[in-house]
N, C-alpha and C positions, 0 to 999 in steps of 0.2 A: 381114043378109047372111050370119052362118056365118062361121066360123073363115073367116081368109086368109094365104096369105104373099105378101109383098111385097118385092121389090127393087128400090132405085133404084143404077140403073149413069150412075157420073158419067164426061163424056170425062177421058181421062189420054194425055198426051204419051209416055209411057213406053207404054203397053197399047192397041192398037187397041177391044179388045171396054170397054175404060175399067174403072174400081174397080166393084168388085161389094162395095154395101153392103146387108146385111140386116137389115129393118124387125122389132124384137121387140113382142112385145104382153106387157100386164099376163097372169098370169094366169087372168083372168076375159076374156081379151081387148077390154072396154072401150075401153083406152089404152094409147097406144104409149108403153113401157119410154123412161125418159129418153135414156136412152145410144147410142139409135138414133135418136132423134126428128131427122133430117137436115132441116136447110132447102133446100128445092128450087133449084138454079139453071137459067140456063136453058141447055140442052141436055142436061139429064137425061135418061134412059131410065127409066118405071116399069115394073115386069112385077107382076101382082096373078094370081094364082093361087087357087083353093078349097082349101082346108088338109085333106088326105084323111085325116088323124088325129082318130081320132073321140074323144070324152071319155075311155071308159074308157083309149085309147091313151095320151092325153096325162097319165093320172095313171100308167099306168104307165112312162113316162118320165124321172116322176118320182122312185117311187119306187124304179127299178131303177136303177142306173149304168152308164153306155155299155159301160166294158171287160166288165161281165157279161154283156150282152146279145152283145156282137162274139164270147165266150166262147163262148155258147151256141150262138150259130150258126155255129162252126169257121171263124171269119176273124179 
């Protein structure tokens, strides 16, 4: 299926649109990152999207750090 992002938005008493949790992947995007791996309840919201970051993007992600990049682009 290709790179995804994924969001499950749980309801919250406090937030009408509810918690916005985001789903990470390994690396190799195989497996979802422990630290995200959420258990569904029910009345979750999933939203599953096509990840528009192509390989070479995602290593360059990596190897550049955010404040450099927001640098470069005068914001």
């Amino acid at each position: 299926m290709g790179r995804m992002l994924v969001t499950v938005h749980r309801s919250s008493p406090s937030d009408y649109q509810g918690a916005k949790m985001e789903v990470r992947f390994s690396d190799d995007g195989s497996t979802i990152r422990p630290e995200t791996d959420y258990s569904l309840q029910s009345g979750d919201r999933i939203r599953i999207a096509k990840d528009p970051t192509t390989v070479f993007g995602s290593l360059m992600e990596q190897i550049i750090p955010i404040n450099t990049k927001r640098g470069m682009a005068g914001s």
